[in-house]
PAMARRO-544867 format. One record per residue: residue in one letter; x, y, z of N, C-alpha, C in turn. Coordinates in steps of 0.2 Angstrom, whole numbers, plus 2048, in hexadecimal, padded with zeros to 3 digits. Example, Ala and Ser with C-alpha at 12.3 -4.5 7.8 and 13.67 -1.06 7.14 Angstrom:
<kezas>
A8427E482783E7EA8278427F0827 S8407F58238447FB824840800827 
</kezas>
This chain:
<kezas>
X307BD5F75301BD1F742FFBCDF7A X306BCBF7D304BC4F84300BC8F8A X304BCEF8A300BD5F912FCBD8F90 X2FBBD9F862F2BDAF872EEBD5F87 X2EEBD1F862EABC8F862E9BC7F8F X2EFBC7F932EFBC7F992EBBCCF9C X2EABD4F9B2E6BD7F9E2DFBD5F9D X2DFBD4F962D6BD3F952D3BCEF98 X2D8BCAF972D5BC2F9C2D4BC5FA3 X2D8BC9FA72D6BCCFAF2CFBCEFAC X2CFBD3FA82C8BD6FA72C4BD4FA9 X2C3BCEFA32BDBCAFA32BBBC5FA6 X2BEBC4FAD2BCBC0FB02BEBC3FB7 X2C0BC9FB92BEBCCFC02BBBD3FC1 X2BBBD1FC62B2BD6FCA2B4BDEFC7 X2AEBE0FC42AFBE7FC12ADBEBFC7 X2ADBF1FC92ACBF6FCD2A5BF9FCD X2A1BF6FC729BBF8FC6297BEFFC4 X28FBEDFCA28FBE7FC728BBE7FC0 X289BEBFC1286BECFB8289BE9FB3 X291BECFB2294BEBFAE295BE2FAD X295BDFFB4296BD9FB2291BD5FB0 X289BD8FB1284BD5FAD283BD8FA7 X288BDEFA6287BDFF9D28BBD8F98 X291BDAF9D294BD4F99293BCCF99 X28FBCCFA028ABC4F9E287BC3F99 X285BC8F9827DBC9F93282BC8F8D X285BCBF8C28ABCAF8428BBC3F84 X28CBC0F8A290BBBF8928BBB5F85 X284BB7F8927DBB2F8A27CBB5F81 X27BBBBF7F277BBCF7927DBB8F75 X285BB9F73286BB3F6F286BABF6F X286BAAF76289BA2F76281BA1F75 X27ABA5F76273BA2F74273BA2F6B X275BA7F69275BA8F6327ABA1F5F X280BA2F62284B99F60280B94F60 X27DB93F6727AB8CF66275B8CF63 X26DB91F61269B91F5926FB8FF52 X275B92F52278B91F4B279B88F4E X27BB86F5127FB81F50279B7CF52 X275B7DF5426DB77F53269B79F4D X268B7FF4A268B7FF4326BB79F3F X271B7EF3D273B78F38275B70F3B X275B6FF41274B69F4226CB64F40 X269B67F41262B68F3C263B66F35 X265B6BF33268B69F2A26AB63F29 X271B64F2D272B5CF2D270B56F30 X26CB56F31267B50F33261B50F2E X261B55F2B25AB53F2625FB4FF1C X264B54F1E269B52F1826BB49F18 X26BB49F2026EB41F22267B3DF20 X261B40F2225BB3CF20259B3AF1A X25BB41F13259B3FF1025CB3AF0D X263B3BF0E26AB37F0A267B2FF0B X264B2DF13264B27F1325EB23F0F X257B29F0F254B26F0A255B24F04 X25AB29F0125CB26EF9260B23EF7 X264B21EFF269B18F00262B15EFE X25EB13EFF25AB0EEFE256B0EEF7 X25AB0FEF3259B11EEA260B12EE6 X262B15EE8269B18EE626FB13EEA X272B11EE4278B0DEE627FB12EE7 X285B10EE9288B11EED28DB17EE5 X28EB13EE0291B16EDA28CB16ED5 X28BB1AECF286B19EC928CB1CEC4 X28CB17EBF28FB18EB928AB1BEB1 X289B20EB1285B23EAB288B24EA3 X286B25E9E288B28E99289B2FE98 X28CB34E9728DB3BE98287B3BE90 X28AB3BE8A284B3BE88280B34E82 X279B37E83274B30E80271B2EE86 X26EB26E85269B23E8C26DB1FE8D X270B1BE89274B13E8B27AB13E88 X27EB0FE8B285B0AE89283B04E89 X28BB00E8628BAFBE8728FAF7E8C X28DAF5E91291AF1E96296AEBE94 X294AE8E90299AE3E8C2A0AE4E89 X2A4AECE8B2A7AECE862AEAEBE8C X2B4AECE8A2BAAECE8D2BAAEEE92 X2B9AF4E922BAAFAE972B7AF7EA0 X2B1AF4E9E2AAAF4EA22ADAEBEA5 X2AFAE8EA02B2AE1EA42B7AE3EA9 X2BBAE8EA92C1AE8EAC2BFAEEEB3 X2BAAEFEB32B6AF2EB82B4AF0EBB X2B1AEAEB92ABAE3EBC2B1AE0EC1 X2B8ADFEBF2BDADBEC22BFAE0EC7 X2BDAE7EC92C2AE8ECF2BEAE7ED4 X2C5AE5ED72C5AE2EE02BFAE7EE5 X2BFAECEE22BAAF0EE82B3AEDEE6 X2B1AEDEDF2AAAEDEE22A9AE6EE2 X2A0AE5EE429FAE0EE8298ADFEE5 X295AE3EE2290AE2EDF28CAE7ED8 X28CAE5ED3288AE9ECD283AE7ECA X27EAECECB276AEBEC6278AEFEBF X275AEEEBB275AF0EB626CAF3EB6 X26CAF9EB2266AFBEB2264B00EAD X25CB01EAB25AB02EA6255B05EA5 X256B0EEA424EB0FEA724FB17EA0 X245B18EA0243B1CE9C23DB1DE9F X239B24E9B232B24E9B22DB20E99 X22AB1DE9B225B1AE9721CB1EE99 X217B1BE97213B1BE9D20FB15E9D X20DB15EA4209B0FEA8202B10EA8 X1FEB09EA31F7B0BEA71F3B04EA9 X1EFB05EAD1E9B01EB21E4B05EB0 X1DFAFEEAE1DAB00EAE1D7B06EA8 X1D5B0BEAC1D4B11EA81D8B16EAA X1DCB17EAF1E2B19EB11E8B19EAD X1ECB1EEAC1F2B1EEAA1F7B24EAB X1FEB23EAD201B25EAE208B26EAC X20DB2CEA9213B2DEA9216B2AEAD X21DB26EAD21FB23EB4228B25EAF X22CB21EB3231B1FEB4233B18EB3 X237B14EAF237B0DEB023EB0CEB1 X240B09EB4246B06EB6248AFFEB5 X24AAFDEB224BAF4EB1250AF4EB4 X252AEFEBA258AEDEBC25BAE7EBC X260AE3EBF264ADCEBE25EAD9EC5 X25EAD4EC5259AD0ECA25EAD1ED1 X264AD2ED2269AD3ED8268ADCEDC X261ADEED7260AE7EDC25FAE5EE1 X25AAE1EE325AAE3EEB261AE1EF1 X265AE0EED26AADDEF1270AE6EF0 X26EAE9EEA275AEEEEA271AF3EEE X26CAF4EEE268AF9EF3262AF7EFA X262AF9EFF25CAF4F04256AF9F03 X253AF8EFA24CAF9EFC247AF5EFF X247AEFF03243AEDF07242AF1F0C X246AF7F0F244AFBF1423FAFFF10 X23DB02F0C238B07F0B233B02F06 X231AFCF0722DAF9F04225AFBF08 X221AFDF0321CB00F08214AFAF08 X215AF6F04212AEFF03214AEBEFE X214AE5F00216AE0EFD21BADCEFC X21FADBEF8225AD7EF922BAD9EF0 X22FADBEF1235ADDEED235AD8EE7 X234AD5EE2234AD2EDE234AD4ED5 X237AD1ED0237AD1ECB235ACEEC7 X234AC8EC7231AC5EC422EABCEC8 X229ABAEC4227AB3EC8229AAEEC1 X223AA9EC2224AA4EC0220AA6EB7 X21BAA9EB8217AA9EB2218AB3EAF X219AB8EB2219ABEEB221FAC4EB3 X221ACCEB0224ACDEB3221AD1EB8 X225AD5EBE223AD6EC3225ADEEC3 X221AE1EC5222AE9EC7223AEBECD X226AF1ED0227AF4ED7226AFBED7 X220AFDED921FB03ED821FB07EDD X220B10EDA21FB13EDF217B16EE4 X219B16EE8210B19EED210B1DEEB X20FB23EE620DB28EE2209B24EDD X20DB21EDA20AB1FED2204B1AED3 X205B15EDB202B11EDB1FAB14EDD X1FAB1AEE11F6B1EEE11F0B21EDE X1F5B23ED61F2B24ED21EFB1FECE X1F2B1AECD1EFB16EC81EAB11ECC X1E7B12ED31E6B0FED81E6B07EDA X1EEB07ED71EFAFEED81F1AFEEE0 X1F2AF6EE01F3AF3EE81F7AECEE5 X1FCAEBEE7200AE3EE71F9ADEEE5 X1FCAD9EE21F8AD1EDF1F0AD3EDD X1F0ADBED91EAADBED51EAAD6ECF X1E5AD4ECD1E5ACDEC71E5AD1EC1 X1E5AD7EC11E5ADCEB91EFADCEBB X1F2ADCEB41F8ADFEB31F9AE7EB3 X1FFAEAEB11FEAF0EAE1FFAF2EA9 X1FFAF6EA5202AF5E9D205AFAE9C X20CAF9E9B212AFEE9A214AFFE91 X213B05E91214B08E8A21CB0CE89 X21DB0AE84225B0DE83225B10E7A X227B15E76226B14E7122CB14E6E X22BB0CE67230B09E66236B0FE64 X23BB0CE60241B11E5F241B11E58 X244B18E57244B18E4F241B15E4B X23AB15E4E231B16E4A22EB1BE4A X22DB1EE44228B23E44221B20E45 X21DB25E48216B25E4B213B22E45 X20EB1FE4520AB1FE41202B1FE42 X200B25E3D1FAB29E411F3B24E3F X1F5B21E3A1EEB1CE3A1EEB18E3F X1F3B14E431F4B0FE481F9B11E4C X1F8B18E511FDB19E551FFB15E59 X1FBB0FE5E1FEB0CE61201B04E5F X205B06E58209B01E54211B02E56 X211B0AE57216B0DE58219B0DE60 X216B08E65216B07E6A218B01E6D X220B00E7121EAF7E7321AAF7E78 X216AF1E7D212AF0E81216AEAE86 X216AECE8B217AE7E90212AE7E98 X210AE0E9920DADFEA0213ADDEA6 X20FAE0EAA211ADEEB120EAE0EB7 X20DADCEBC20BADBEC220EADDEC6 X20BAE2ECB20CAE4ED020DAE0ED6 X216AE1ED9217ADBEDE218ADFEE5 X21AAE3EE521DAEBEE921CAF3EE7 X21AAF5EEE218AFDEEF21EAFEEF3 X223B02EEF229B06EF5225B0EEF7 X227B0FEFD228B17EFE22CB19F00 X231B1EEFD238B22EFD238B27F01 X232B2BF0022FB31F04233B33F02 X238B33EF8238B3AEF7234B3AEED X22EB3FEEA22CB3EEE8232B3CEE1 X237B3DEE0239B3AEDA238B33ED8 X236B31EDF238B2AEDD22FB28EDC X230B28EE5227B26EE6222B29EE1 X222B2EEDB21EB32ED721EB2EED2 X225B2BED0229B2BEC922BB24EC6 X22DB1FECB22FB19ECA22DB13EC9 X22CB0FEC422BB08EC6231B02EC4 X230AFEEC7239AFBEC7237AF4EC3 X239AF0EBE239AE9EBA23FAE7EBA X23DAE0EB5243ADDEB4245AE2EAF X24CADFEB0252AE3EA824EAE0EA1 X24DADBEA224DAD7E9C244ADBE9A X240ADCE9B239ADFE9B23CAE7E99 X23FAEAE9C241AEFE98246AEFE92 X24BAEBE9224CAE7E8B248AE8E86 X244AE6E8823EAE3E8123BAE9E81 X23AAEDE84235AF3E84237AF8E81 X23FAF9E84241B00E80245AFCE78 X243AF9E76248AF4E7224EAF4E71 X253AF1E7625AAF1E7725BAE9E7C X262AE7E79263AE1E7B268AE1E80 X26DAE5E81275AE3E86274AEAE89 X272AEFE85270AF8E8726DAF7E8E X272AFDE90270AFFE99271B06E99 X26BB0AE9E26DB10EA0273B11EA5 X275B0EEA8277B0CEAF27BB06EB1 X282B07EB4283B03EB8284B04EBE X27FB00EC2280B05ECC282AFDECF X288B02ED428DAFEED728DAFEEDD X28EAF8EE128FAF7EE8298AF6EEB X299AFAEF02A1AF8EF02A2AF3EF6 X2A6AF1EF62A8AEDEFD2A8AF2F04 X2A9AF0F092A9AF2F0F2AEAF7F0F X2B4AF4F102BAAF8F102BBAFCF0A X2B8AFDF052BCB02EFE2B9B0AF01 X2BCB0CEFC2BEB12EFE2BAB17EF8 X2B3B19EFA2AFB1AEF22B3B1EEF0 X2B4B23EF22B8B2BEEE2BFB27EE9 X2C1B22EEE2C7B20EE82C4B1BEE1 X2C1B18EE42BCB13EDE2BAB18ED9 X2B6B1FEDB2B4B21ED82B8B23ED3 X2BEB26ED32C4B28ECF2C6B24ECD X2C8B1EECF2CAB19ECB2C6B17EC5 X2C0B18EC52BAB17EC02BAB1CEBB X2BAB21EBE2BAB27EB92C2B28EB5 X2C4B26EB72CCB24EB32CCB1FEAD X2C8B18EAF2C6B13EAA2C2B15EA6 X2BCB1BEA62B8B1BEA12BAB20E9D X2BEB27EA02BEB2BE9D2B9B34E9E X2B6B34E9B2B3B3BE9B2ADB38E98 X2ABB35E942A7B33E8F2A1B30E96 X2A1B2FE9C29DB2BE9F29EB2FEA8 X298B30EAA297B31EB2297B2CEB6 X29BB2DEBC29CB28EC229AB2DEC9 X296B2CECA291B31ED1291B2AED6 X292B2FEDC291B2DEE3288B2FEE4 X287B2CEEA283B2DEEC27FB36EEB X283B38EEF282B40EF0281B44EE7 X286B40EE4284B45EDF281B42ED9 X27EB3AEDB277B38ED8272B3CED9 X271B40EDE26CB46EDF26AB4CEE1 X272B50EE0276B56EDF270B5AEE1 X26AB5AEDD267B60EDC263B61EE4 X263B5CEE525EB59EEF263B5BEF5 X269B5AEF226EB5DEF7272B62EF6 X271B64EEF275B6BEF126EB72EF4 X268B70EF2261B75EF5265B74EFC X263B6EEFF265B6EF0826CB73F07 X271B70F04278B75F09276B7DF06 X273B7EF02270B86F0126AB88F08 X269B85F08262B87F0C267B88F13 X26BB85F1526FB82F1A274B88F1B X277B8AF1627CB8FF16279B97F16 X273B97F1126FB9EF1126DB9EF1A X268B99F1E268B98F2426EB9BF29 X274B9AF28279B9AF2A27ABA3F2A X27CBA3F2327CBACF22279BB0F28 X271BAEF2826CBB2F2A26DBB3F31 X270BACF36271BACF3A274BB0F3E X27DBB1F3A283BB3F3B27EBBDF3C X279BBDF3A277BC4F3B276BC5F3F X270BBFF43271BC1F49275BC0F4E X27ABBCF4D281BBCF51286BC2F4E X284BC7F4B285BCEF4B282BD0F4F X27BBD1F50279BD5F55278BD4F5C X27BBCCF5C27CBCCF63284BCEF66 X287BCEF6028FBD0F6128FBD8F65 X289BDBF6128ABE4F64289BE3F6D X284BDFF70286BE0F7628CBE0F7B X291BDCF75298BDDF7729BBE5F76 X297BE9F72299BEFF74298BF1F78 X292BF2F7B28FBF7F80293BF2F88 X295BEEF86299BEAF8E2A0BECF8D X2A4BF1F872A8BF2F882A9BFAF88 X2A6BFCF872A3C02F872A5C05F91 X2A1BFFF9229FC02F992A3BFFF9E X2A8BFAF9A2AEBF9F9E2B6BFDF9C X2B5C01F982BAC04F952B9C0CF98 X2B3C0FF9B2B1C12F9F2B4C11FA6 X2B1C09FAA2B4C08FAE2BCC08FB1 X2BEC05FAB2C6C03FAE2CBC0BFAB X2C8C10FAB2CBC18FA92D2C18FAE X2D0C16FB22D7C16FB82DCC14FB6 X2DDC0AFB42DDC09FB22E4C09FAD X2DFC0DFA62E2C0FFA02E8C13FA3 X2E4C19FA62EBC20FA92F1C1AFAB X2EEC15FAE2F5C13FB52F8C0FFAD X2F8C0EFAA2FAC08FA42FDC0DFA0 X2FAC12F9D2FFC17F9A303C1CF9C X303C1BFA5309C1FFA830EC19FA7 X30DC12FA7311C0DFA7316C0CFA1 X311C0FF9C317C11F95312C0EF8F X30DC0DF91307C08F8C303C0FF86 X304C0DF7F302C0EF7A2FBC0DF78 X2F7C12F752F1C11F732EEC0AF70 X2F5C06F6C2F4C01F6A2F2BFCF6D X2F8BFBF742F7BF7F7A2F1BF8F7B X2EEBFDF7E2E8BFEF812E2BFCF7C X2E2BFDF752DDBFBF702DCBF3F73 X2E2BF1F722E4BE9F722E0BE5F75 X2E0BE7F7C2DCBE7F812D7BE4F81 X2D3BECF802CEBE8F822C9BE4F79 X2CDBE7F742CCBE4F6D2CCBDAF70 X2CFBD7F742D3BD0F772CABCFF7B X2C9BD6F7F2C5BD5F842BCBD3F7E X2BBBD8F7C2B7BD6F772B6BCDF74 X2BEBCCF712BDBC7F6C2BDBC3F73 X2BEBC0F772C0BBBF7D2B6BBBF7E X2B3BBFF7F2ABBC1F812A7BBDF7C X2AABBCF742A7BBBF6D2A9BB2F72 X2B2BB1F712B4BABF722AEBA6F78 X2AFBABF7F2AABA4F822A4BA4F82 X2A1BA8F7D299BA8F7C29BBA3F76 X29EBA5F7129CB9DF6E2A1B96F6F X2A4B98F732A6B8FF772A0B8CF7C X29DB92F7F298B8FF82291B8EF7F X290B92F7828AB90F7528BB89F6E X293B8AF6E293B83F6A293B7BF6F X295B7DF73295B79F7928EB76F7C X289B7AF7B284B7AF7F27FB76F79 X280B7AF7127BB77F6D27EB72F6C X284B6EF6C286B67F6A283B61F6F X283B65F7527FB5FF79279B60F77 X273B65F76270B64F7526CB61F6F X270B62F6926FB5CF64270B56F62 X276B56F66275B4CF6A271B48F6E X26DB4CF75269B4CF76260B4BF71 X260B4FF6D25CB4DF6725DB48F63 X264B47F61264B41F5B264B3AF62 X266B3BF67264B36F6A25EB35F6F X25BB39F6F254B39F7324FB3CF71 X250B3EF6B24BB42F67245B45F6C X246B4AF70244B4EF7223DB52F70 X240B57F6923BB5AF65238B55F5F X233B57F6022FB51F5822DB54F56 X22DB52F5022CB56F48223B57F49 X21FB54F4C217B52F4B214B4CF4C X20FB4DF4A20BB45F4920FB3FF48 X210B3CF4C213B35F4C210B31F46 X216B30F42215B2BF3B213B2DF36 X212B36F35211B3AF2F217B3AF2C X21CB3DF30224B3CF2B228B37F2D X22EB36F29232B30F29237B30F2F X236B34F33239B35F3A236B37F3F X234B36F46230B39F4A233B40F4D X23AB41F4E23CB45F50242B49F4C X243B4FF4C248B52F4924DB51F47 X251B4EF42256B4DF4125EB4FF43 X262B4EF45268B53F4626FB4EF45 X273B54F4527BB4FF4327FB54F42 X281B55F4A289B5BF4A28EB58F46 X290B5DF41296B5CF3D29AB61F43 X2A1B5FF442A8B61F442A6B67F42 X2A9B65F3B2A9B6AF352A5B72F36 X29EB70F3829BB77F39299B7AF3F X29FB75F4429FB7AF4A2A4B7FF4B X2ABB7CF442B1B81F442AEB88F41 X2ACB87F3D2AAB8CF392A5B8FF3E X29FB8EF4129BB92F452A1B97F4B X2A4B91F4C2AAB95F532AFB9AF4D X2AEB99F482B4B9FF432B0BA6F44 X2ABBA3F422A6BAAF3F2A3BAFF44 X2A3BABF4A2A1BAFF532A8BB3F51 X2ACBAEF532B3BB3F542B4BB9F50 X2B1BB8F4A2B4BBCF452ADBC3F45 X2A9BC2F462A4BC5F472A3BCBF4E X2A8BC5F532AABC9F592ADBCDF59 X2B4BCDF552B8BD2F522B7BD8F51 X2B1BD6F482B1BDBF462ABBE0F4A X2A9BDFF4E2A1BE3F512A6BE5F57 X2ACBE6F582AFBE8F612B6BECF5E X2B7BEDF542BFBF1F552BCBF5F54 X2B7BF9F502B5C00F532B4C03F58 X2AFC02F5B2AFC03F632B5C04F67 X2B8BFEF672C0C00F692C3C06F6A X2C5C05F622CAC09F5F2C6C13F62 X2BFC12F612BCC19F632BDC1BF6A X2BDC17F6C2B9C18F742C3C19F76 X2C7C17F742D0C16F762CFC1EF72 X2D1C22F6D2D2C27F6B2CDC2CF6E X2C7C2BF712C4C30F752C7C30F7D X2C7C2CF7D2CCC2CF862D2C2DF85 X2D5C2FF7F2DCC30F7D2DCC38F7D X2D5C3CF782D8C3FF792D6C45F80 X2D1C43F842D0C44F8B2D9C45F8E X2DDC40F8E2E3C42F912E6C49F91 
</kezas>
């Protein structure tokens, strides 16, 4: 193994007899390390857009959400939930409380989302960053307060400190309709528009508007009932363990989601889209791998002297497959050390000098491309070259050793 490894390395780094041959094997080397560096700026890509979104929906999404598996609400009041409230990790808890209702202005109306939270939300999440006018607020001195999203405020064509309120419908519980006076079967509540957030993603900005707890108390008719409890943890805790630990107190009967899998359905599209991307790639890092045939081809040609002098030395077919099998994979190896090498700098370069822009300044929520080399998917891009370089050079090999084999 050590004197076939030894020969290939002479191989491929000294002067062939013919210079063609060494700009074949340039060429092999340029068409994978080029082919590595699109894979590894791609999904560097991915992950800068995945990183973007996650950070927008830190600014709505707390860090833990505690659900009901099934129904809308629990009660927070009970054992379980006090001795949750006492661990050392967290740092901070909303309670919250949200349903369908629909919202109307004026002559406008609209299906929305309502969200009732504890008055300490803007403190367990920093939506003041995506406030798009006004000022974050729940409530004043005479009124409650709404915070809506730039979709809905859109449609219902409001703007902060309009003198009209808006009137949120909810229909009561375990009331049937009543067709002489259907809107008896209805609670009504007002509130003033104090805040326009924009999320830039539409679940929210389409969908949401945010109240007091106690306003959605009264609305959906429930007193201590919450859908929700979302949690802030200290600096040093360790979510993944909090999160366990949580899920051991409740049981089965209740969900405790991370950020990520608050919104599973947004992130697992990106890592599909991200990995099907990746597949596609690797094809052309198949096709770039064949040039490592035809450079082996024409140095398995070249070194015929060579082989004779090495099989009068005592050397086996196998040896000699070895070879240049080593010679092959060594061509895959420094095309993708050099195409991983080359794309990392260049994706740092964009995450820190954003280089390429997406467009029109101030259309999207970043002006220039996102990126963010993981580790993780340089191993794997360097596994898959190797393993791609492999499989595109043992046949070849193997044919081109048993035809000069059987010339002997």
């Amino acid at each position: 193994m050590k004197l076939s490894f030894y020969i290939a390395k002479r191989y491929l780094f000294s002067k062939k007899s013919h210079n063609v041959i060494n700009v074949i094997s340039l060429v092999a080397v340029c068409g994978v390390a080029i082919a590595t560096l699109a894979t590894v700026c791609i999904l560097s890509v991915f992950n800068g857009f995945r990183g973007l979104v996650s950070e927008m929906f830190s600014s709505f999404d707390p860090e833990l959400k505690i659900t009901v598996v099934q129904g809308k609400v629990f009660d927070p009041t009970t054992e379980v939930f006090l001795e949750i409230r006492s661990l050392p990790e967290i740092d901070l808890i909303t309670e919250s409380l949200e349903d369908n209702v629909l919202v109307r202005y004026r002559e406008r109306q609209v299906p929305v989302v309502l969200k009732g939270v504890s008055n300490n939300f803007d403190r367990l999440v920093p939506i003041q960053n995506v406030l798009f006018d006004g000022e974050f607020r729940l409530e004043n001195e005479a009124s409650a307060l709404a915070n809506i999203g730039i979709g809905i405020a859109g449609v219902l064509g409001l703007y902060i400190n309009f003198s009209f309120p808006m009137e949120i419908y909810a229909p009561k519980r375990n009331v049937k309709v009543n067709m002489a006076n259907p809107m008896a079967s209805f609670n009504m509540e007002y509130a003033y528009v104090s805040s326009i957030f924009k999320v830039d993603q539409s679940i929210y900005d389409e969908n949401y508007v945010i109240v007091p707890l106690k306003l959605a108390h009264s609305l959906f008719d429930y007193t201590t009932e919450v859908s929700a409890w979302e949690l802030r943890l200290k600096n040093a805790a360790d979510i993944p363990a909090v999160q366990k630990k949580i899920r051991r107190l409740l049981g089965n009967d209740f969900r405790v989601e991370n950020r990520y899998e608050q919104q599973k359905e947004a992130f697992r599209m990106i890592n599909i889209e991200k990995w099907i991307t990746f597949l596609m790639l690797c094809f052309i890092l198949l096709i770039a791998a064949f040039n490592i045939v035809g450079s082996l081809s024409m140095l398995i040609v070249d070194k015929q002297e060579n082989i004779n002098t090495l099989r009068n030395l005592g050397a086996d077919n196998r040896l000699i497959s070895r070879i240049f099998l080593f010679e092959g994979w060594m061509i895959s190896a420094v095309g993708a050390m050099a195409g991983i090498l080359l794309g990392t700098l260049l994706c740092l370069g964009q995450q820190y000098f954003g280089w390429i822009k997406l467009g029109n300044a101030g259309a999207f929520a970043v002006d220039a491309y996102p990126v963010r080399v993981m580790l993780g998917d340089l191993i794997i891009i360097l596994i898959a070259v190797l393993i791609i370089g492999f499989l595109a050079v043992i046949y070849p090999v193997q044919y081109f050793s048993k035809k000069i084999n059987s010339k002997q």
